[in-house]
N, CA, C and O atoms as a GROMACS GRO file, in nm:
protein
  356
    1UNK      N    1   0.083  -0.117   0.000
    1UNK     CA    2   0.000   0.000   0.000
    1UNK      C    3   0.089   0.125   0.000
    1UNK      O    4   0.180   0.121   0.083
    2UNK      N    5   0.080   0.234  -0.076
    2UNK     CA    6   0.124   0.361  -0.089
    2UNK      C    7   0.079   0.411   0.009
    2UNK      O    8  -0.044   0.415   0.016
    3UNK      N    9   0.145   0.457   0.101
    3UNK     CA   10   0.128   0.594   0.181
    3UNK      C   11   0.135   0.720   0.131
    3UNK      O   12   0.200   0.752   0.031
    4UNK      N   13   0.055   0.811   0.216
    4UNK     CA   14   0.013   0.923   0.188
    4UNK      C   15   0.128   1.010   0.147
    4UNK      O   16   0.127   1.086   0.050
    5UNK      N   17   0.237   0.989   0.238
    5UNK     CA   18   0.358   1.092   0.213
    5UNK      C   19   0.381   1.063   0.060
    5UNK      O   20   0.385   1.138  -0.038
    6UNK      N   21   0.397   0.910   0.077
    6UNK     CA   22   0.499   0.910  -0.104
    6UNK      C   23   0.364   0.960  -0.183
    6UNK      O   24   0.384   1.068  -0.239
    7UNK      N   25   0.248   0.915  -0.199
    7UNK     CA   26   0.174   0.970  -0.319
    7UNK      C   27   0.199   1.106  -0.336
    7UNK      O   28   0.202   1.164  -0.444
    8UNK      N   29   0.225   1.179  -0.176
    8UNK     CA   30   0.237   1.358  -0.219
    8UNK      C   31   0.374   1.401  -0.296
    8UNK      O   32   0.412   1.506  -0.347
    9UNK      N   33   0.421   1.291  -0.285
    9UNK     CA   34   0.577   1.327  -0.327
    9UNK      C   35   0.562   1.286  -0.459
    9UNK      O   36   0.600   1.376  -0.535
   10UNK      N   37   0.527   1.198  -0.510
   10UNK     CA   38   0.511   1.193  -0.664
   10UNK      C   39   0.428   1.299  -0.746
   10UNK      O   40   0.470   1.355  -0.847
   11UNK      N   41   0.293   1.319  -0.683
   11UNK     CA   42   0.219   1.430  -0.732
   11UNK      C   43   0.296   1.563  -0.713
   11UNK      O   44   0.272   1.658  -0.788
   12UNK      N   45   0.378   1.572  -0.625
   12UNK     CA   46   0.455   1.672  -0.623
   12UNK      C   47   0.584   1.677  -0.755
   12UNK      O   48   0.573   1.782  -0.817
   13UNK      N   49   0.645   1.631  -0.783
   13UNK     CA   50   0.741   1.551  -0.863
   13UNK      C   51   0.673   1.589  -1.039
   13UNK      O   52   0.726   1.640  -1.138
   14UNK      N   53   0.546   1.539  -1.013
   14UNK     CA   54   0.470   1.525  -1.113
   14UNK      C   55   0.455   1.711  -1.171
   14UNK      O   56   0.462   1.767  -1.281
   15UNK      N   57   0.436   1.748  -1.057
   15UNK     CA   58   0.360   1.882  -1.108
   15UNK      C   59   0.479   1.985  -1.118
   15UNK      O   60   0.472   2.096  -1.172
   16UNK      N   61   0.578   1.936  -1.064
   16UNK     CA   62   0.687   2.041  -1.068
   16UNK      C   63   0.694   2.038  -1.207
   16UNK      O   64   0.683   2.134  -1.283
   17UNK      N   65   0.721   1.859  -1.251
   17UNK     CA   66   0.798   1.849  -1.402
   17UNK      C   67   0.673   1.898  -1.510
   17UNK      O   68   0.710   1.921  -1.626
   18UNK      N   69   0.561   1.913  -1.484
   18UNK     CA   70   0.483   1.957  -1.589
   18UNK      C   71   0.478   2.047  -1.577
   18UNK      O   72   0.473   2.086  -1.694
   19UNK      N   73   0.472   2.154  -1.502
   19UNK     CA   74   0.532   2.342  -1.533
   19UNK      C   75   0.621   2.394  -1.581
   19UNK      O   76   0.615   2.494  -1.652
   20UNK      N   77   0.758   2.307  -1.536
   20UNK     CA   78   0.831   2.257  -1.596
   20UNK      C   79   0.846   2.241  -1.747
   20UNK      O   80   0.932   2.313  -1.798
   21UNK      N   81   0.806   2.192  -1.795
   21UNK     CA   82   0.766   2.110  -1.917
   21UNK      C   83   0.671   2.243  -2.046
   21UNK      O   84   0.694   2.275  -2.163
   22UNK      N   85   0.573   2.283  -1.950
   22UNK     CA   86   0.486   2.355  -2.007
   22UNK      C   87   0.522   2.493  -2.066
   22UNK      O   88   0.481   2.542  -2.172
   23UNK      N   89   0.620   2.553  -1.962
   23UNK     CA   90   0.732   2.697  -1.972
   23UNK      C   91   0.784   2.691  -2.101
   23UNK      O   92   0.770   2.770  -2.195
   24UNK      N   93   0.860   2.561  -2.091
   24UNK     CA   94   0.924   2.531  -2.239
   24UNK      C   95   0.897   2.539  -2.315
   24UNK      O   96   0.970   2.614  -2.380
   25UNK      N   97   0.757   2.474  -2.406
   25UNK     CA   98   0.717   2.453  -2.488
   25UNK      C   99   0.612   2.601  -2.517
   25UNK      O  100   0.588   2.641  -2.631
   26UNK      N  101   0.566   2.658  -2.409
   26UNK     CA  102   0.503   2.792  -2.476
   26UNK      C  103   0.590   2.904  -2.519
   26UNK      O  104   0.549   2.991  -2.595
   27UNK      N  105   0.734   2.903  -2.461
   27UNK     CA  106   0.883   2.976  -2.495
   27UNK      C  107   0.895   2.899  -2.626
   27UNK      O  108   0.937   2.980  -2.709
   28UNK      N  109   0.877   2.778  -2.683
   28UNK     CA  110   0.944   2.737  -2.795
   28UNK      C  111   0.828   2.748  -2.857
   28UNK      O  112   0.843   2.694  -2.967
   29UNK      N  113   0.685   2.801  -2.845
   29UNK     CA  114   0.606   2.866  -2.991
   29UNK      C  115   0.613   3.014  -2.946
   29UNK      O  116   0.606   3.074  -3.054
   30UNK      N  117   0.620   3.092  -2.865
   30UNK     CA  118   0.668   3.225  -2.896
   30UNK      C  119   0.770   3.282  -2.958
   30UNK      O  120   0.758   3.389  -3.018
   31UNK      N  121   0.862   3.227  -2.950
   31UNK     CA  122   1.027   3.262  -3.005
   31UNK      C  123   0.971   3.222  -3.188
   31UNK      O  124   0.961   3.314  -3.269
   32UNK      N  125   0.952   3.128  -3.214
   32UNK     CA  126   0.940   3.141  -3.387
   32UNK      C  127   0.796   3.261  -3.424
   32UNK      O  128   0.802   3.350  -3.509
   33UNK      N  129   0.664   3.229  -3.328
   33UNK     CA  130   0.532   3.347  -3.365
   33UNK      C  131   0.632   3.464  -3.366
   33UNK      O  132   0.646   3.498  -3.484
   34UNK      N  133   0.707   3.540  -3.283
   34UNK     CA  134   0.747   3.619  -3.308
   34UNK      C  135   0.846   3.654  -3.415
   34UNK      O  136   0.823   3.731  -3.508
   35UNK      N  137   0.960   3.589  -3.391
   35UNK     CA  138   1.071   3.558  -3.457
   35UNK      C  139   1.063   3.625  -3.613
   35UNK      O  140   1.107   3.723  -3.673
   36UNK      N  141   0.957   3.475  -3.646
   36UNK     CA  142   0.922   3.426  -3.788
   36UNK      C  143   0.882   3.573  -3.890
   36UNK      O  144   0.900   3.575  -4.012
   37UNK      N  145   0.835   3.670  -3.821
   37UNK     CA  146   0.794   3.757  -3.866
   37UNK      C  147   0.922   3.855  -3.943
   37UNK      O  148   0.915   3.879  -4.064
   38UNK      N  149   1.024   3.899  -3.868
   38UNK     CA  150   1.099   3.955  -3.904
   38UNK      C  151   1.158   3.895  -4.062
   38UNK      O  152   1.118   3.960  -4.159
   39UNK      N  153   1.230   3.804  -4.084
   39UNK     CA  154   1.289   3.724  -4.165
   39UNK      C  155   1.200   3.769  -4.337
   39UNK      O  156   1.244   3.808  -4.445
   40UNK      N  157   1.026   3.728  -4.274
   40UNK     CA  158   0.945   3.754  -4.358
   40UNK      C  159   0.945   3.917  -4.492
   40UNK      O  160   0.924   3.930  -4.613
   41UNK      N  161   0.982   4.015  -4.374
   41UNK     CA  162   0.949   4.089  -4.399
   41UNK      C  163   0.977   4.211  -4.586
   41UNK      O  164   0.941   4.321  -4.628
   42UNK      N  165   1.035   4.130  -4.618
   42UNK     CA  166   1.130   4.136  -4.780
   42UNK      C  167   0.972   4.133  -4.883
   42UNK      O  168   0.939   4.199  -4.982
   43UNK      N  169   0.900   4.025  -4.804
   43UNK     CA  170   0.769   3.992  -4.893
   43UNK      C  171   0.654   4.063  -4.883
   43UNK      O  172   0.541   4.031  -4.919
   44UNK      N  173   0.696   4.170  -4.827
   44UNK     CA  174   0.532   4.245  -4.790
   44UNK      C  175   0.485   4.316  -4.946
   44UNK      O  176   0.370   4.306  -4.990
   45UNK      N  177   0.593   4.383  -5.016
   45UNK     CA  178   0.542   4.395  -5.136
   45UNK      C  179   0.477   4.320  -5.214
   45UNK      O  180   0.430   4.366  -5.318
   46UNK      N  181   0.462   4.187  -5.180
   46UNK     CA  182   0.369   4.091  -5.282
   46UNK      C  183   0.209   4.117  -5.180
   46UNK      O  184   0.181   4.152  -5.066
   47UNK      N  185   0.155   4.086  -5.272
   47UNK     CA  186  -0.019   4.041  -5.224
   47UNK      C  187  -0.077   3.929  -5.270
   47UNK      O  188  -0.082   3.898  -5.388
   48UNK      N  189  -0.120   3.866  -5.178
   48UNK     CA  190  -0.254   3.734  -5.224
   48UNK      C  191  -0.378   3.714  -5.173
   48UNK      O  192  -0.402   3.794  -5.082
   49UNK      N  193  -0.471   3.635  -5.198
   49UNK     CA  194  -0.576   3.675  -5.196
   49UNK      C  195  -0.666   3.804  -5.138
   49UNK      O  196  -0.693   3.836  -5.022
   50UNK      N  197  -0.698   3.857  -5.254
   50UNK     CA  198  -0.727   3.992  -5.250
   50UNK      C  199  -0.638   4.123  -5.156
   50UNK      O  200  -0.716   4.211  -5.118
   51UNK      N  201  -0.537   4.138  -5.127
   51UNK     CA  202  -0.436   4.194  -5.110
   51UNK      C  203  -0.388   4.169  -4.904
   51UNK      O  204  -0.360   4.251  -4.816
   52UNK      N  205  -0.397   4.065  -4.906
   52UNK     CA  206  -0.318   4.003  -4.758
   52UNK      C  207  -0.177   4.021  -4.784
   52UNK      O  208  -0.135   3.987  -4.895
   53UNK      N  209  -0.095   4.070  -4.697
   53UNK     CA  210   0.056   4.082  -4.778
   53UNK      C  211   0.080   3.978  -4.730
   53UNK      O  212   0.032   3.932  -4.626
   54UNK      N  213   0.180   3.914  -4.820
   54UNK     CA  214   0.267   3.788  -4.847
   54UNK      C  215   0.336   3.768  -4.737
   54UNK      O  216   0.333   3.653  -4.694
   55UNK      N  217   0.407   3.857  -4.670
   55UNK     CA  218   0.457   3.818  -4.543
   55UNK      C  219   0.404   3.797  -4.403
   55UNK      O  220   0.443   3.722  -4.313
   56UNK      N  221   0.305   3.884  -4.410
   56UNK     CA  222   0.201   3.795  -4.293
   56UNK      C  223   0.158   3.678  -4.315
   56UNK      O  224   0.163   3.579  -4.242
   57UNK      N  225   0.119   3.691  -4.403
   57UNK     CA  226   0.058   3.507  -4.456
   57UNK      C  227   0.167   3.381  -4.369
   57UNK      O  228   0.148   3.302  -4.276
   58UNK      N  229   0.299   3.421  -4.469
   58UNK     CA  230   0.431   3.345  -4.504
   58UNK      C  231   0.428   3.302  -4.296
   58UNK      O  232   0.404   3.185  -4.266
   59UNK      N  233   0.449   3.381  -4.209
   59UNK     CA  234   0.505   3.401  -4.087
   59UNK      C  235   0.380   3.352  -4.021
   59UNK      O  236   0.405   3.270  -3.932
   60UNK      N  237   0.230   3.382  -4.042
   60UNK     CA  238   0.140   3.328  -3.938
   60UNK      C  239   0.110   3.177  -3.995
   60UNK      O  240   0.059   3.094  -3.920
   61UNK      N  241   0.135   3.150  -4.106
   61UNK     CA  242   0.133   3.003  -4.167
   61UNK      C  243   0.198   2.900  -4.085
   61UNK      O  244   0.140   2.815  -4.018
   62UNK      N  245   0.364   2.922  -4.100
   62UNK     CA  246   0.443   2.917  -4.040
   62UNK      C  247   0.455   2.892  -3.891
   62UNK      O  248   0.522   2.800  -3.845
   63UNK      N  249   0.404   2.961  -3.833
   63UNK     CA  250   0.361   2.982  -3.657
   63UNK      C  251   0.249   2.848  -3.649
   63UNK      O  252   0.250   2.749  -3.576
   64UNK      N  253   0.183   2.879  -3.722
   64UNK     CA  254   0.067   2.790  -3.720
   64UNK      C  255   0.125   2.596  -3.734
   64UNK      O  256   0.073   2.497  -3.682
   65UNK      N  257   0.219   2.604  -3.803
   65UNK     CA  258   0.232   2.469  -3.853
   65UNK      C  259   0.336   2.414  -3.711
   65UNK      O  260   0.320   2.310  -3.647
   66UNK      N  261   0.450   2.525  -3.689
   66UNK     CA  262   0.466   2.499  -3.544
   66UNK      C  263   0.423   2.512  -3.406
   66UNK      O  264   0.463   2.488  -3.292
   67UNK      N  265   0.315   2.565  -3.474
   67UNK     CA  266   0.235   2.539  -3.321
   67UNK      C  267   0.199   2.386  -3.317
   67UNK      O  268   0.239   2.315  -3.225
   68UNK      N  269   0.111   2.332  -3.437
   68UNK     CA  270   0.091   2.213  -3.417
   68UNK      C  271   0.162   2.105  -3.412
   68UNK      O  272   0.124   1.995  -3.374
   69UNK      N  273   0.288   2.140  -3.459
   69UNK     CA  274   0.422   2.005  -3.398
   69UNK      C  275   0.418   2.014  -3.288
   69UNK      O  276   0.406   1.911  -3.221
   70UNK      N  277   0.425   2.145  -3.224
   70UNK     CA  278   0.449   2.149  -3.042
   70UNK      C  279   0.286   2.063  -2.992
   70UNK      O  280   0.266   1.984  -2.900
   71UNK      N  281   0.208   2.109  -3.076
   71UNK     CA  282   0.116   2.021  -2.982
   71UNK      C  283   0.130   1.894  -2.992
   71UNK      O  284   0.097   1.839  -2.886
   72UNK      N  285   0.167   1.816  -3.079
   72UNK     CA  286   0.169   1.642  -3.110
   72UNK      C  287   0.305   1.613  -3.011
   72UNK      O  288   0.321   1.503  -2.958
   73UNK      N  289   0.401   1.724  -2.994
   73UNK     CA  290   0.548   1.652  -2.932
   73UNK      C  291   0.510   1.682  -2.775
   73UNK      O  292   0.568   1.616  -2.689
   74UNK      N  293   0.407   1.790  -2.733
   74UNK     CA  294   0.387   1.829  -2.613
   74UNK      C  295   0.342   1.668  -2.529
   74UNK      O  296   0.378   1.603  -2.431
   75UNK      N  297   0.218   1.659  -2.664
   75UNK     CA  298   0.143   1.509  -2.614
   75UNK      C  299   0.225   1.428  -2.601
   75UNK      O  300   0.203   1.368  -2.496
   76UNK      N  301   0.330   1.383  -2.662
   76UNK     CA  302   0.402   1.243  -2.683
   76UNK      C  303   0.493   1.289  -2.511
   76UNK      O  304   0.481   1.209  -2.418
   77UNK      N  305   0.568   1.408  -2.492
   77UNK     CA  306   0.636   1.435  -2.384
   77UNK      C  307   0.553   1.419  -2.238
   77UNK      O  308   0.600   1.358  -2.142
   78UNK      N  309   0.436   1.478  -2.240
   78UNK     CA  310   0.379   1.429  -2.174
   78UNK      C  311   0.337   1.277  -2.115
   78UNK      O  312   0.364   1.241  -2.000
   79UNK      N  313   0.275   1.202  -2.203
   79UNK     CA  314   0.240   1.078  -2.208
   79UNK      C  315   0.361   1.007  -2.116
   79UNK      O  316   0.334   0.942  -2.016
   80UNK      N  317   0.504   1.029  -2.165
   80UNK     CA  318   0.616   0.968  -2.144
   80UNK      C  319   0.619   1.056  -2.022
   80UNK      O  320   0.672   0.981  -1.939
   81UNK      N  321   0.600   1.147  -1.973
   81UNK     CA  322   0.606   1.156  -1.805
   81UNK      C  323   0.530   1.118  -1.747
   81UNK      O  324   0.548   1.093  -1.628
   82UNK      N  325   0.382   1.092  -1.824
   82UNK     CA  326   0.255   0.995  -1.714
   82UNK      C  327   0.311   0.876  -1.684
   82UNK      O  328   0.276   0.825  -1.578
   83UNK      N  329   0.392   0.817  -1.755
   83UNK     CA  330   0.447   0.680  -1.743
   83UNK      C  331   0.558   0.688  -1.648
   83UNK      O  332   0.562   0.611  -1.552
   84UNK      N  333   0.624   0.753  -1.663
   84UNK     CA  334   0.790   0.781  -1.585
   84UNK      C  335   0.729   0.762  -1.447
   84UNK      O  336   0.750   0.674  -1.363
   85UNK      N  337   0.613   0.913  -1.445
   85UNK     CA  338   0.633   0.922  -1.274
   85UNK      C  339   0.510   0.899  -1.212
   85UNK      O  340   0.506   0.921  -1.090
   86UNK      N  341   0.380   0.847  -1.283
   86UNK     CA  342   0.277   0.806  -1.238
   86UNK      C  343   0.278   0.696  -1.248
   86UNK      O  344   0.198   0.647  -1.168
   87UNK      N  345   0.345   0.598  -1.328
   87UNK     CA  346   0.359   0.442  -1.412
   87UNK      C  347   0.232   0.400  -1.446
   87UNK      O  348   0.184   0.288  -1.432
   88UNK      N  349   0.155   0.552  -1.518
   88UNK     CA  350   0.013   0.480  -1.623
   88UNK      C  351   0.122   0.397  -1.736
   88UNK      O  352   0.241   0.406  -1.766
   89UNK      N  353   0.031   0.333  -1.768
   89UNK     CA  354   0.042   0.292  -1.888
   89UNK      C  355  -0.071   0.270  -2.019
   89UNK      O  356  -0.032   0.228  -2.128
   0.00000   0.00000   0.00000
């Protein structure tokens, strides 16, 4: 039987590493949302559909497609700490 202390100590453990965890990954889609923009900026003279400049497009596209890697790698990182320190499986 688990005692009370150790369950607090894992849930503790647990929650450190997922704030932890979470810091990171919203620092690693701010740094390119922002970033991404500058680099862009050569393309604003073009226009597409009906005159969106090309470099906003180019940079929130962009943001967008890494946002959703961070969400599929957030899940997989996660998952692999439910297992580590909760031992779901």
């Amino acid at each position: 039987m688990v005692g009370e202390k150790e369950l607090v100590d894992v849930y503790e453990r647990y929650w450190n590493r997922l704030k932890k965890i979470t810091v990171i990954w919203m620092l690693a889609w701010t740094v390119p949302a922002i970033i991404l923009e500058l680099p862009a900026n050569y393309l604003k003279n073009y226009k597409i559909l009906s005159g969106i400049p090309l470099h906003w497009f180019m940079a929130a596209f962009v943001s967008i497609v890494i946002g959703i890697a961070l969400i599929f790698l957030y899940a997989y990182v996660m998952e692999k700490t439910d297992r580590e320190i909760l031992g779901k499986s």
